[in-house]
C-alpha positions as CSV (number, residue, x, y, z in Angstrom):
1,X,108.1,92.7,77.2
2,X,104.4,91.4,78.1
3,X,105.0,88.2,75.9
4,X,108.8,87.8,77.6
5,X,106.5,87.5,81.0
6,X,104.3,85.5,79.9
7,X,106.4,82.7,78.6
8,X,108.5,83.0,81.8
9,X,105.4,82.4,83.6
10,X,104.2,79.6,81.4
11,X,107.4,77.6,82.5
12,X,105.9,77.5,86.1
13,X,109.0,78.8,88.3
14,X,106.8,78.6,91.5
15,X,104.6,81.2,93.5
16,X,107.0,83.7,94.4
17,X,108.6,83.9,91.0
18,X,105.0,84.5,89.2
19,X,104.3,87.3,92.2
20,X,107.8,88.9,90.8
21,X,106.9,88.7,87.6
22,X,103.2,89.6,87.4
23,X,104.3,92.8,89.5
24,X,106.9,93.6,86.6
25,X,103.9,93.2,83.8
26,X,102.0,95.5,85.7
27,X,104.4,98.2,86.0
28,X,105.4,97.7,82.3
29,X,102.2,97.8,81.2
30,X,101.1,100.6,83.2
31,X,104.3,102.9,82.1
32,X,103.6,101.4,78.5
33,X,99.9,103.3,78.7
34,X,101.0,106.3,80.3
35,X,103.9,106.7,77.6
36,X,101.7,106.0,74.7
37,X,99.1,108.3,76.2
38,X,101.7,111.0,76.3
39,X,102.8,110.1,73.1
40,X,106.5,109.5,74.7
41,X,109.2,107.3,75.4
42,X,109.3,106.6,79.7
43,X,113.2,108.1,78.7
44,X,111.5,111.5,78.1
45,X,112.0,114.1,81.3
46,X,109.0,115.0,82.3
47,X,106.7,112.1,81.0
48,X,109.8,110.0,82.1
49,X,108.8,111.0,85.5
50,X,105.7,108.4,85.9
51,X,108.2,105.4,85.2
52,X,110.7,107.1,87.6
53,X,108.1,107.3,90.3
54,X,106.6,103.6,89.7
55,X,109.5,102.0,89.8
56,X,111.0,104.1,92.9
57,X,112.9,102.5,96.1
58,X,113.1,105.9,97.9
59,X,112.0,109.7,98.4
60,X,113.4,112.1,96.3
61,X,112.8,115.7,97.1
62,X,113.7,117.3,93.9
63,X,110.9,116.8,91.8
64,X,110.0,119.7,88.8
65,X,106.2,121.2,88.8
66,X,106.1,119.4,85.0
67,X,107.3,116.2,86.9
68,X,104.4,116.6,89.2
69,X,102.0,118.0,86.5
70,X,102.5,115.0,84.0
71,X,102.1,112.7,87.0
72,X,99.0,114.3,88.1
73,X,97.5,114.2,84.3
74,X,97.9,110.9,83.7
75,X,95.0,108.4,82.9
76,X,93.2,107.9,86.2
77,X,93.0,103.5,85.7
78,X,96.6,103.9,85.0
79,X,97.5,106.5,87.9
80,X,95.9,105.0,90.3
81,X,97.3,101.5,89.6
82,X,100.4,102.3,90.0
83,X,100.3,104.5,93.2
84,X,98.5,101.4,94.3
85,X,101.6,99.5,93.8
86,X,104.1,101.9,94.9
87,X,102.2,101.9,97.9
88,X,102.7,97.8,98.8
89,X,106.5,99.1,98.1
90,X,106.6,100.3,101.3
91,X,103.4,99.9,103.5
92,X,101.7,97.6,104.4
93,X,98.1,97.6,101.9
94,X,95.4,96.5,104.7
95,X,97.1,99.1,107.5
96,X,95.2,102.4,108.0
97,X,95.7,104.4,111.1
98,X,92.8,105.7,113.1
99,X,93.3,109.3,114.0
100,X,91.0,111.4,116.3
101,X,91.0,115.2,116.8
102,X,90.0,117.0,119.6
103,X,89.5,120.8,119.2
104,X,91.0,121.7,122.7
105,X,89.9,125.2,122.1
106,X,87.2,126.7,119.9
107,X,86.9,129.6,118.1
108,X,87.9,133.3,118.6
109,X,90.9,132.9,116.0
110,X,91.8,136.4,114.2
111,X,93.0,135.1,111.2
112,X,90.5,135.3,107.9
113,X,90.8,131.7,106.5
114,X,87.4,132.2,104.5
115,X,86.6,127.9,105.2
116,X,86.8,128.4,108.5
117,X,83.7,128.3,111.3
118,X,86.9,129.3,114.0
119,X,87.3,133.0,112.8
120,X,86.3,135.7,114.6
121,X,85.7,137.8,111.2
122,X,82.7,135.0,110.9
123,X,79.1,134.9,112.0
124,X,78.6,130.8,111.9
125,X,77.2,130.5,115.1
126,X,80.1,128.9,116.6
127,X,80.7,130.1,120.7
128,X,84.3,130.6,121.9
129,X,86.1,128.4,124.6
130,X,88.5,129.1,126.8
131,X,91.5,126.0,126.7
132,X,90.4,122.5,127.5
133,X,91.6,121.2,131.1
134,X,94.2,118.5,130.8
135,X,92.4,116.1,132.7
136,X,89.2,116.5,130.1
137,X,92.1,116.2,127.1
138,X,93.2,113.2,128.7
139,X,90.2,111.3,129.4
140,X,89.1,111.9,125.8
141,X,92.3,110.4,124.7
142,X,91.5,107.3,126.2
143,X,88.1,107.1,125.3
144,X,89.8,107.2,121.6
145,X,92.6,104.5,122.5
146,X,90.4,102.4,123.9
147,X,88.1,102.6,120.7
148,X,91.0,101.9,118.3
149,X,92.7,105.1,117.5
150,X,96.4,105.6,118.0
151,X,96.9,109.1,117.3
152,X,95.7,111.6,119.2
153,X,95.4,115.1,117.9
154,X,94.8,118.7,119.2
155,X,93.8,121.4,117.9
156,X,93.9,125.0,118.9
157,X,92.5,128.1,117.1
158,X,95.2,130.8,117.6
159,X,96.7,132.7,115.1
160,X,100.2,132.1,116.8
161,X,101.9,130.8,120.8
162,X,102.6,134.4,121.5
163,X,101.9,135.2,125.1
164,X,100.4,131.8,125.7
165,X,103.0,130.8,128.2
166,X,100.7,129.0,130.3
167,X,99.0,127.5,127.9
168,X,101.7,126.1,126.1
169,X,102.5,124.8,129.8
170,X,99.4,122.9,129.8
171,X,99.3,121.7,126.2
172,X,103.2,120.2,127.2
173,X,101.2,118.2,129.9
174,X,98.7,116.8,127.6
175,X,101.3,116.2,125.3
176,X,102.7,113.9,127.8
177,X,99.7,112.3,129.1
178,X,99.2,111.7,125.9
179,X,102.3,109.6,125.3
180,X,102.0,107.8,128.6
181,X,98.6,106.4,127.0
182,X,100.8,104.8,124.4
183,X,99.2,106.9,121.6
184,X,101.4,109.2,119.4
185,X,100.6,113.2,120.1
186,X,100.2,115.6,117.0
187,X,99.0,119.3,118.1
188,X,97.9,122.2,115.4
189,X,98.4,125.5,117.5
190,X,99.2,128.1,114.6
191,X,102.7,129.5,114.1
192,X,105.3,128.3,116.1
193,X,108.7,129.8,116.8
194,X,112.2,127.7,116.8
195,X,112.1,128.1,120.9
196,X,108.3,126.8,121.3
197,X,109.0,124.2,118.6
198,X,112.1,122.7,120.8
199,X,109.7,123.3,124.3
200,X,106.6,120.9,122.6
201,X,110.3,118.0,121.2
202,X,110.9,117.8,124.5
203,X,107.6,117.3,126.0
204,X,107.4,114.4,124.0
205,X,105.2,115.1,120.8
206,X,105.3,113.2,117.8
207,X,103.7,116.1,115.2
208,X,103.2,119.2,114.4
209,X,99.8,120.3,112.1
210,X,100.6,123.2,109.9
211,X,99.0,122.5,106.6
212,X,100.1,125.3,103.8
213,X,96.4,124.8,102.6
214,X,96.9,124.8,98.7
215,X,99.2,126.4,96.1
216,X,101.4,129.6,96.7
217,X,99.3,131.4,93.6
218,X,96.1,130.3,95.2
219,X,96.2,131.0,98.4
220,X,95.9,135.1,98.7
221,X,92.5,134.4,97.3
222,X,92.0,132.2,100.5
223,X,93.7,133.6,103.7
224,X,95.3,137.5,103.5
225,X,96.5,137.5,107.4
226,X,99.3,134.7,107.3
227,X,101.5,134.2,104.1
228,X,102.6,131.3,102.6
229,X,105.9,131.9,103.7
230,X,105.2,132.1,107.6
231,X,103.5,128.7,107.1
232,X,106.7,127.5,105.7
233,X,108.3,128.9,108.5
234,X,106.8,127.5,111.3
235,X,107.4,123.9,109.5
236,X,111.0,124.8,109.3
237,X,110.6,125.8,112.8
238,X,108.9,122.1,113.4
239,X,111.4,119.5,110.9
240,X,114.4,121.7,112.8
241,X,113.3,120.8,116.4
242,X,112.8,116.6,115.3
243,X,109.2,117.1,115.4
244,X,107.6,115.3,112.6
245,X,105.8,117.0,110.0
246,X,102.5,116.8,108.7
247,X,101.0,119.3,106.3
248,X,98.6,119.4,103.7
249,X,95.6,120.5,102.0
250,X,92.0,121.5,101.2
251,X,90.8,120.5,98.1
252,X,87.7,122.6,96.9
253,X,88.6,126.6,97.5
254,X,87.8,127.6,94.1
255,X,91.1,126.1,92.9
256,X,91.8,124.8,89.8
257,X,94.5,121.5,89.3
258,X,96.9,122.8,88.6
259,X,96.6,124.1,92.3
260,X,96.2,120.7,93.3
261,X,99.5,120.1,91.4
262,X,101.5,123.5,93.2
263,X,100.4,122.6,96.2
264,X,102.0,118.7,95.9
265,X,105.1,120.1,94.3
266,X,105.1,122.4,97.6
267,X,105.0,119.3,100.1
268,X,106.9,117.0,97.9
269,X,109.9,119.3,97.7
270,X,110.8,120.3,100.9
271,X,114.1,119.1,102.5
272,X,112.5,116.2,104.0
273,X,109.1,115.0,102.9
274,X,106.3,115.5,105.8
275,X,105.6,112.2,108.0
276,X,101.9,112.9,106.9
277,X,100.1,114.3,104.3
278,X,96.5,115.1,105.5
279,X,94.0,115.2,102.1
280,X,90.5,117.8,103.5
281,X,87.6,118.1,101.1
282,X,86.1,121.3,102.2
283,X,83.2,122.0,104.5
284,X,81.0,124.7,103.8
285,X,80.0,126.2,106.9
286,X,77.3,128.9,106.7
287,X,78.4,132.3,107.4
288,X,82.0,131.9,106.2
289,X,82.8,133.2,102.3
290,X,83.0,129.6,101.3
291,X,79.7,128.4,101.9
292,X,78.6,128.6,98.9
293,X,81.5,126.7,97.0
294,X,80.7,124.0,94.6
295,X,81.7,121.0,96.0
296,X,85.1,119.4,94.7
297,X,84.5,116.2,92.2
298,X,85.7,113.0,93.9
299,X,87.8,112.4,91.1
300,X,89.8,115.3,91.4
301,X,90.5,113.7,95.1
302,X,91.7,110.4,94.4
303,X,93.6,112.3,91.8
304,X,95.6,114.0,94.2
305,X,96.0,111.4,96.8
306,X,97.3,109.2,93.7
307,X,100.4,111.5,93.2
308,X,100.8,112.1,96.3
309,X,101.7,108.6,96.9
310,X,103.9,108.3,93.9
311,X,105.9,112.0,94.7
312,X,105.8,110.6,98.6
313,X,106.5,107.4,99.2
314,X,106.9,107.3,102.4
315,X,104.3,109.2,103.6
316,X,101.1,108.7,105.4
317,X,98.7,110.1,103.4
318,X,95.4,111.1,105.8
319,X,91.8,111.2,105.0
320,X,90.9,113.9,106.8
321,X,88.0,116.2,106.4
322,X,85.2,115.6,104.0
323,X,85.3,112.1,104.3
324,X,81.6,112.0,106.2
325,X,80.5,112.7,102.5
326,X,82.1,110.3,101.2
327,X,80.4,107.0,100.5
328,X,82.2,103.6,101.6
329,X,83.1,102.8,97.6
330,X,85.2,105.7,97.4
331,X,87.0,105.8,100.8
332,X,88.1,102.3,99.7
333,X,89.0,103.4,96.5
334,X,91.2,106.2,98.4
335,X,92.7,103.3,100.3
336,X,93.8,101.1,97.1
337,X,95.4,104.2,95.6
338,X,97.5,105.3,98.3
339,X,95.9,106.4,101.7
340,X,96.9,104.9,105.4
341,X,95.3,107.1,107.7
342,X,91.7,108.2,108.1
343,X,90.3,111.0,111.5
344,X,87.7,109.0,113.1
345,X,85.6,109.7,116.3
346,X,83.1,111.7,117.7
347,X,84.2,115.3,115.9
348,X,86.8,116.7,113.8
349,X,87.1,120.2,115.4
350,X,83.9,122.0,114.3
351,X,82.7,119.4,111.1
352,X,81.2,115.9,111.2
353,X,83.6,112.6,111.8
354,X,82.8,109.1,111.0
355,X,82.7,106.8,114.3
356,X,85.0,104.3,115.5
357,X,82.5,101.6,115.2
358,X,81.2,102.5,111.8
359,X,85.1,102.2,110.7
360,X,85.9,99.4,112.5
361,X,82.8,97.5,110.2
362,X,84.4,98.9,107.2
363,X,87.9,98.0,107.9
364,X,86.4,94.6,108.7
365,X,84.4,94.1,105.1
366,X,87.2,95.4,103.1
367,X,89.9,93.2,105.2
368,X,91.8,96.2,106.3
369,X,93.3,96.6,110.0
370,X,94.3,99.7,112.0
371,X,97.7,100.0,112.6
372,X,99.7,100.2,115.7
373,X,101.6,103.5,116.5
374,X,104.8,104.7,115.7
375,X,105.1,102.5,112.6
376,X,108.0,103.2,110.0
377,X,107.6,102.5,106.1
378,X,110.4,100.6,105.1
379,X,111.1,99.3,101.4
380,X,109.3,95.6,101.5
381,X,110.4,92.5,99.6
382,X,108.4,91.7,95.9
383,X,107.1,88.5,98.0
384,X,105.8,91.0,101.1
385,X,103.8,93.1,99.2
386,X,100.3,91.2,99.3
387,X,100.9,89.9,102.6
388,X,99.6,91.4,105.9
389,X,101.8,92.6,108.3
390,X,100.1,91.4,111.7
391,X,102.5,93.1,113.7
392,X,101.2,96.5,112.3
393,X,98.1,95.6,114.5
394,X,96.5,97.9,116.5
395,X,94.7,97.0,119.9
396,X,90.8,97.7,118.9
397,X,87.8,96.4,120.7
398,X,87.4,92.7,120.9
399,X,85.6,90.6,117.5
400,X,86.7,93.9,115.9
401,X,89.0,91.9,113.4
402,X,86.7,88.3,113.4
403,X,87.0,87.2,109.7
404,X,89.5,89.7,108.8
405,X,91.1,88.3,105.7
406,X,94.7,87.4,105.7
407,X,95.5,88.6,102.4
408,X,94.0,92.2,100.1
């Protein structure tokens, strides 16, 4: 097929014709590897499954752990390449959303998440808060527009909305203050029932933050006081109301990959894929049972960001926490294999966050762009996909974007 291409090529069709066809010698080649790594045909079922995925024009929700697991173990050059171009398929390359968190209330949680500096079972030093005022929520939402982010997310540490009538009242207003600033509004408030769901749809907000954390096998040895199933639930609860979902995961609880591969095959087959898959490298925080974890290798990270792109599509897959640690190299890396979102401010709840300025420099030496809100991935035409989409621009401060390049 390679030497088909080639000839074609050597007859010098013009620009757009050599675009189409040095994309198709990519994707043969890259299956070609895959399936001779394997030591199968792309026909195969599960091996099949890369070639499926490479060469896919929309979501499917019905994918097979071995799907995901032969996806997952494929050579990293070769995975990431083509979650790379799957990516172009439908988003725009340079475009990564900046995302800040607020933590609109701190601490004093019941639950025993054993990462977490939140839980009251924990002696990290961390002080309880009462519920942020809206005004304060507001004015720091601003402060984050203004620096180039156009999600806004808050973050509550409850188990559940039980008996929080009025302050489910006030999170509605910030929800809607939020929207009047233009920004989209994603809130993480624990479990969620249908009627609470429905009450934050009308107020207005874009997403809901439930992430099911890792695999179903792993996580009893992570959290014993909410199961796997009442995670499921509330995102039910969530997708049911037309609040879009975003869930994820923590990579580095002591989990092995073939968690990392349960834990995709969990998101990636659920009625509807989530809007967002947020990617966290976990945290240690002194004084919680996870403090003394060894620290997940990156390339077990871009690993899993990799299929996540080819089993979603569509998604936006977040850089969420962990990325402090991670050096400028390997964000970008993260970028070229999939990712469109990174949390970026002054905090991200109770861990470090990389600034808006240092980002902003980043985005600007590696010719990416933040983009706008409320942008939809659409399938793009073979002469689109190394183009920039300007209109997927984001207001950021001014000379943020001076010699921005045009193309990635």
């Amino acid at each position: 097929m390679l030497s088909k291409l080639s000839g074609s090529l050597a007859k010098g069709r013009g620009v757009a014709t050599t675009t189409r066809l040095t994309l198709a010698a990519h994707r043969a080649y890259s299956a070609a590897a895959v399936d001779s790594a394997n030591g199968t045909s792309s026909s195969g079922s599960v091996h099949g499954a890369f070639h499926r995925a490479l060469n896919a024009t929309a979501p499917r929700t019905d994918w097979t752990r071995d799907e995901i697991a032969s996806i997952y173990n494929t050579p990293l050059i070769d995975l990431t390449h083509a979650s790379g171009t799957l990516h172009r398929r439908f988003h725009s390359p340079g475009a990564v959303q900046m995302c800040t968190l607020m933590n609109i209330k701190t601490g004093g949680c019941s639950e025993d998440c054993s990462y977490c500096a939140q839980s009251s079972r924990y002696q990290t030093g961390l002080k309880a808060t009462k519920l942020s005022t809206v005004d304060s929520v507001l004015a720091a939402a601003r402060v984050a527009r203004d620096n180039g982010s156009t999600r806004f997310c808050m973050g509550a540490a409850w188990r559940d909305m039980r008996g929080r009538k009025s302050s489910l009242r006030n999170i509605k207003a910030m929800v809607e203050g939020v929207h009047a600033l233009g920004l989209e509004s994603c809130v993480t408030l624990g479990m969620l029932d249908e009627a609470q769901a429905k009450e934050l749809k009308d107020a207005g907000l874009t997403a809901y933050n439930h992430n099911v954390d890792t695999s179903r096998e792993h996580y009893p040895k992570v959290i014993s006081t909410r199961s796997y199933d009442e995670r499921l639930q509330t995102i039910s609860n969530v997708r049911d109301a037309g609040i879009k979902v975003c869930t994820g995961g923590i990579l580095g609880l002591g989990e092995k990959p073939e968690d990392h591969v349960g834990l995709l095959h969990t998101v990636a087959t659920m009625p509807s894929h989530p809007e967002s898959f947020p990617v966290n490298t976990l945290v240690p925080i002194e004084g919680t049972p996870l403090f003394k974890s060894t620290r997940i290798a990156f390339d077990a990270v871009l690993r899993t960001i990799a299929t996540a792109r080819l089993v979603m599509p569509t998604a936006i897959i977040r850089i969420a926490a962990g990325r402090v640690d991670m050096s400028e190299e390997k964000q970008v890396l993260c970028f070229m294999a999939g990712a469109n979102a990174v949390f970026t401010g002054e905090k991200m709840l109770t861990t470090a966050c990389s600034g808006w300025e240092e980002d902003l420099a980043m985005f600007k030496r590696w010719g990416l762009y933040p983009m706008k809100a409320h942008v939809e991935p659409v399938l793009r035409k073979t002469e689109e996909l190394f183009q920039v989409d300007t209109s997927l621009l984001a207001n950021v401060p001014t000379g943020a974007h001076d010699g921005t390049s045009a193309t990635v």
